[in-house]
N, C-alpha and C positions, 0 to 999 in steps of 0.2 A: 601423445601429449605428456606431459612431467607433471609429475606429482601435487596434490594440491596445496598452497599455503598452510604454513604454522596456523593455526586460530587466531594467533594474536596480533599478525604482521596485515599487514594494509596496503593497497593501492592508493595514490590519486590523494588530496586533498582530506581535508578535520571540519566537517560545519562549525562542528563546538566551539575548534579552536577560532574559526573565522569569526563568530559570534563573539568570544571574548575580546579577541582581538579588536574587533569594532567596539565593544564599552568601554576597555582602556582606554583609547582613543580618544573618545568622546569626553568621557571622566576628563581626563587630563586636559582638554582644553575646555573644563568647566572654571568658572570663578574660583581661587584661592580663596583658603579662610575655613569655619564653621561650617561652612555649607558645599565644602568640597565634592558633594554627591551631585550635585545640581547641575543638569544638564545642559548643553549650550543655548541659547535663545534662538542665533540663529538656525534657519531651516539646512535642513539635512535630508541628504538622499540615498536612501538602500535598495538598491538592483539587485535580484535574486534571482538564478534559472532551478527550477525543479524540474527531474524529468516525469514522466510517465514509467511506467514499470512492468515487467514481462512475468507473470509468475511460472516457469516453465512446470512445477512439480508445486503441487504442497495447496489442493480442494481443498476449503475450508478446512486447515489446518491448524494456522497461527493461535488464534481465538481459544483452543483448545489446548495450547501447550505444545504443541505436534513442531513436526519441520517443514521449512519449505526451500526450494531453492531458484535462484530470484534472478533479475537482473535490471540495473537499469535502462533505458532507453535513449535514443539520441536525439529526442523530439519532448517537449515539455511544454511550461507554462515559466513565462516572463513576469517578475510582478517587480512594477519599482513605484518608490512610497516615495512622498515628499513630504517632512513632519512641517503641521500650522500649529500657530499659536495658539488656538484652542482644543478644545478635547471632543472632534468633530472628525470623521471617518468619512472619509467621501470615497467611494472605490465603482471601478468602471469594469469593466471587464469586454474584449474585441469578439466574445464569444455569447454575449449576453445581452439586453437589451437594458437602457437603463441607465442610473446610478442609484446606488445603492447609500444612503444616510443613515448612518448610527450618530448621534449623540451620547457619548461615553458617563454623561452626567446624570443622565435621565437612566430610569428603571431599567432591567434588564428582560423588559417584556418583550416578548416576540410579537410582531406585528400578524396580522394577515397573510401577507405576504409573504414572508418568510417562513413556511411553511411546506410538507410536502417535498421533497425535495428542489424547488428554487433556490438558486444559486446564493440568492442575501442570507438565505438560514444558514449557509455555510458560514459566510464573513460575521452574522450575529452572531455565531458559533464560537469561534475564536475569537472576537472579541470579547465576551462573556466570560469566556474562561477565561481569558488573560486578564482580565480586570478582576476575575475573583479571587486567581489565587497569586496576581501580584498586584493588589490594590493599591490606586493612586500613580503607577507608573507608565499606564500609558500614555502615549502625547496623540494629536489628533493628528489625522496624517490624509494627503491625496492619495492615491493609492491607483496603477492602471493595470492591466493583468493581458498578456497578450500571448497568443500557443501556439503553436504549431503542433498540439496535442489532441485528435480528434477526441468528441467528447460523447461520453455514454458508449464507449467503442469497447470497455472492458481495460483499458491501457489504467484508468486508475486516475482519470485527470481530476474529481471530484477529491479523493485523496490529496493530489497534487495542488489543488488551491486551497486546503486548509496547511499543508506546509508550507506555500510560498507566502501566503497570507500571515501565518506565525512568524515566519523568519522575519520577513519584512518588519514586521511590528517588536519583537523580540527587538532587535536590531536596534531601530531607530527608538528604541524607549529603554535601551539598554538594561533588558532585562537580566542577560546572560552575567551581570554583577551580582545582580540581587542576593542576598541570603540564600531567600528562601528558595531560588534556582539552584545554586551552588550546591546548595543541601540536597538536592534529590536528584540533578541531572550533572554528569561527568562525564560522561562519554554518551560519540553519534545513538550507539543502543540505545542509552535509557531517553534519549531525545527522541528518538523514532519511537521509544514504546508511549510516553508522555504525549507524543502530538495525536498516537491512536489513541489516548482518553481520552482527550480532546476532541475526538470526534467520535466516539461511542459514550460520553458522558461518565465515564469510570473515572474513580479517581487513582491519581501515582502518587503512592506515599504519602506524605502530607499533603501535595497539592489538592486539595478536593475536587472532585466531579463536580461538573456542571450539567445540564443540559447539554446533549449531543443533537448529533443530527438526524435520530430515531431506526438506528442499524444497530446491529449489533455485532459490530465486527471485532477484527483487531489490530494489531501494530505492522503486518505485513508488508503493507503499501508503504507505508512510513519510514520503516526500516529501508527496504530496498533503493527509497527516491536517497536518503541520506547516505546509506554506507553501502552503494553498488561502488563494483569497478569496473575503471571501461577493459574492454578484453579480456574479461572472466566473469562466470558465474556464482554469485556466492550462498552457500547454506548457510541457512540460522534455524535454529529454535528461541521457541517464544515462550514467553512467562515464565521467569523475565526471558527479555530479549539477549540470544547467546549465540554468536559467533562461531561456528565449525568448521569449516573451512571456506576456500575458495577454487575453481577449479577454470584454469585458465580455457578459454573458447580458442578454436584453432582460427589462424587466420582464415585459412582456404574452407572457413563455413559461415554460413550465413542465417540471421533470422527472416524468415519472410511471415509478415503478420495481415490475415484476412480480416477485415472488419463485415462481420455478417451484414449489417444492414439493420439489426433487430436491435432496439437500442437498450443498454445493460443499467439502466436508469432504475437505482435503489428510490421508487416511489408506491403508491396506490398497493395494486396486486401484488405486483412484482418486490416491493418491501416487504409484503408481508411473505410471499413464498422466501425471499432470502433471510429474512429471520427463524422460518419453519426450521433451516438447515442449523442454524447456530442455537435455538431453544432446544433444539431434541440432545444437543451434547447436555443441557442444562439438566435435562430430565435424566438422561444417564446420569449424570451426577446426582442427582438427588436420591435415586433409590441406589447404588453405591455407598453412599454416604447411610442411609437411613437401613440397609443390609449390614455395613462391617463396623459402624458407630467412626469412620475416620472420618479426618476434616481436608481429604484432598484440594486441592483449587482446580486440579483442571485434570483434564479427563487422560493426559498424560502421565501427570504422577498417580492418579488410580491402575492405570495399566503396569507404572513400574516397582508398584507399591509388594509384588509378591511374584514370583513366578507360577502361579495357581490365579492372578487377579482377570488375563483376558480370557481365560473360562468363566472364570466367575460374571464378569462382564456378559457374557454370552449370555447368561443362563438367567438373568437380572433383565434382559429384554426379548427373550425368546419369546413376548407374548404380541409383541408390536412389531409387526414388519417393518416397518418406515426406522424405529431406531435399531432393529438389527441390520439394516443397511446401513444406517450411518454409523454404526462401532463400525462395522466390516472394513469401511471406505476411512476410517482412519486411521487404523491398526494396521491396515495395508499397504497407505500413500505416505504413511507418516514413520513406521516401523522397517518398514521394508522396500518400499519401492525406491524412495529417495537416496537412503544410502548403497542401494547397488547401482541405481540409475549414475549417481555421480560418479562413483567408481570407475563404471563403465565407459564413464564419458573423460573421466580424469587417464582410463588406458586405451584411450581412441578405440572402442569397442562398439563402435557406432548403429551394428545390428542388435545389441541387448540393450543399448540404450533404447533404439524404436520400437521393441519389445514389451520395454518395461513403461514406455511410455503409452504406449497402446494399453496395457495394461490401468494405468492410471485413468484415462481416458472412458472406458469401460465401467470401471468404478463409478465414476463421476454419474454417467448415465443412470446404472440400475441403483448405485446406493446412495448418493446425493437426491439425485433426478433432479437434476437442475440447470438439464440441458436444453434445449429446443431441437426442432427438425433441423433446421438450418445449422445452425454448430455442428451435429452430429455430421450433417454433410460434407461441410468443410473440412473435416476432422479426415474422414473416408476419401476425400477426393485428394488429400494433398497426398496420401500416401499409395494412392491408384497412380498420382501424377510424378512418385518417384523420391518424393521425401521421405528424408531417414530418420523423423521422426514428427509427429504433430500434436497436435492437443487442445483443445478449449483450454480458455484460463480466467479468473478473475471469479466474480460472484457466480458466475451464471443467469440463467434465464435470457440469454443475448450476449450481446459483446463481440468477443472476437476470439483465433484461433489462431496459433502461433506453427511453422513447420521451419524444419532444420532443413537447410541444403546445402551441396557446395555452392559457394562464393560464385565462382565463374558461372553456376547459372541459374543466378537467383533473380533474375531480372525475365528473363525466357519462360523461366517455370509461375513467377507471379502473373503473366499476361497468361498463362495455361490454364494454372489453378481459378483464377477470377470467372475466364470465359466460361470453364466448366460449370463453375458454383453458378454462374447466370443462366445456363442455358438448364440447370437443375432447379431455380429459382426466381424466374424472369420478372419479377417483381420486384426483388431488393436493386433498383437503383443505386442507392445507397452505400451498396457495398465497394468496397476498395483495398485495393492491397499497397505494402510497402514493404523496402528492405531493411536494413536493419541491423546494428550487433548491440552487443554492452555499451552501455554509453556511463561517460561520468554521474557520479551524484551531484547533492543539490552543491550548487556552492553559488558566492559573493560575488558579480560581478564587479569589472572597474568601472570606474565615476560615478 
């Protein structure tokens, strides 16, 4: 393989730019005069594909400053909006039961309903934010949402409907004009880190935090749906969100992705165990912070704050097991495995890469633990069945599990790896496999 991209050079398509592009647009065939801002009366229509997203490397990394490195997928979610002349949200979804009604005028109180992870606390999600920190510019809009993105599967599709649901809305209310957008989002990055506040409730810059959807995650998913490319892998760090390179996928390889059957649904228990994992960098931070009197943000710049800091870090949780597994498992995935893992794979080194991915893989297990039986199997069998590299990925607690093979026999080995995991598991129905490489990010469709 050749070498990986400059940081600054890009594959594939600009959401931003598409996003501007559509408010000039618009603008421009609004009424001359005084009120030149004034949007068209007539109804207007935004088609949006998001994909789903592959995190090959990078456990509960982003959140923390850490690396990961990503790709998008060639299976997503459809959303196309049609704006009404009132300030009314009707949105459907081929994966949900339902519609889903906001009134944009009324309170921004969360129903019953929308609650607990169901899918309307997502859509009340981003409307909320959108109406707090660009007041008065949404329009009401029909809205239908349709995937080919299995869902709860770990691929990230709950990610993926608060970005297709922002675009769409952004779009047709032409927010991407605004000021107050203009002032804080410039590029796909700081879009992909802004739509993760939008869905962990944080605020970006001025725009303020709203209520989130009760995770506490970070920009990962958002980054990679926005700025993957198709036919390469790409690294980023986060906070802020930063561009490292990209490392081109060989054709002659292929992803082949196992959906356990266990569904990776951030609700009930299973929210509260995927928060365990993001609260304990919180507590590392805090006695950090309350040891050297610094004001780091994130548990990345504490490690890079001295050459004497991931001792010190050690020695600041030496008394809780549970967060000296989780420094371990970040100083690890995040310091070290990632940037040799891409190296490896940027010099077609195919055995260090499955090495180093095993390696990650391991971690996840004893210093995350936030795997299941079932992942762990999957995990073991794809590389009993001959893949050259594999991994759980995503939150944990369920979802799925990604393995590398050649191309020419990724269809042979998916019917292998599945029967096997069944005849280990004869219970997950549910489960399924597909092939797979990089696929495009989000962009505009035509009409």
């Amino acid at each position: 393989m050749s070498s990986s991209a400059s940081p600054t050079s890009r594959g594939g398509g600009d959401v931003l730019s598409e996003l501007v592009a559509a408010a000039r647009s618009s603008l421009a065939r609004a009424e001359p005069g005084p009120h030149a801002q004034q949007r068209p009366v007539e109804a207007r229509t935004a088609r949006w594909f998001v994909p789903g997203r592959i995190e090959v490397l990078g456990k509960h990394t982003d959140y923390a400053g850490g690396r990961s490195l990503l790709a998008a997928v060639d299976a997503g979610h459809t959303v196309v909006a049609t704006s009404r002349p009132d300030r009314l949200l009707q949105v459907r979804s081929q994966g949900a039961e339902g519609t889903v009604t906001i009134d944009l005028d009324q309170s921004h109180a969360r129903r019953a309903d929308e609650g607990d992870g169901h899918w309307s606390g997502y859509v009340r999600t981003v409307a909320d934010r959108l109406d707090t920190n660009f007041p008065g510019r949404l329009v009401g809009a029909d809205i239908e949402v349709t995937s080919s993105l299995p869902l709860a599967a770990g691929l990230s599709s709950s990610s993926a409907l608060v970005v297709g649901l922002a675009l769409a809305l952004i779009d047709l209310s032409d927010i991407a004009a605004d000021p107050a957008f203009t002032a804080e989002i410039t590029t796909p990055e700081q879009l992909g880190e802004y739509l993760g506040t939008v869905e962990n409730g944080q605020s970006f810059g001025s725009l303020t935090g709203h209520r989130g959807v009760g995770t506490f995650g970070g920009s990962e998913d958002h980054t990679a749906m926005l700025c993957g490319e198709p036919g390469a892998l790409v690294q980023y760090a986060f906070c802020p969100v930063r561009r490292e390179r990209a490392i081109p996928f060989a054709t002659d390889l292929a992803l082949v992705v196992a959906v356990s059957g266990i569904e990776a649904a951030k609700t009930g228990a299973v929210r509260d165990a995927y928060n365990r994992v993001s609260l304990a960098v919180t507590e590392i931070l805090r006695r950090w912070r309350a040891d050297t009197g610094r004001e780091d943000l994130t548990l990345a710049d504490a490690v890079a704050a001295g050459p004497h800091s991931a001792a010190r870090l050690r020695e600041l949780t030496a008394d809780d097991d549970y967060l000296t597994g989780r420094l371990e498992q970040f100083l690890d995935e995040s310091e070290q495995i990632i940037p040799a893992a891409a190296d490896a794979l940027a010099e077609g080194d195919l055995a260090e890469f499955g090495r180093l991915v095993d390696r990650s893989q391991a971690a996840a297990e004893s210093g995350l633990r936030n795997q299941v039986p079932e992942t762990v199997d999957l995990q073991r069998l794809a590389r009993e069945e001959g893949a050259v590299a594999a991994s759980a990925f995503g939150a944990g607690f369920g979802g799925s599990v990604w393995a590398l093979v050649p191309a020419a026999q990724a269809e042979q080995f998916a019917e292998r790896w599945l029967a096997a995991y069944r005849r280990r598991h004869p219970g997950q129905h549910r489960a399924s496999v597909s092939v797979t490489r990089p696929g495009v990010a989000a962009h505009r469709l035509p009409g």
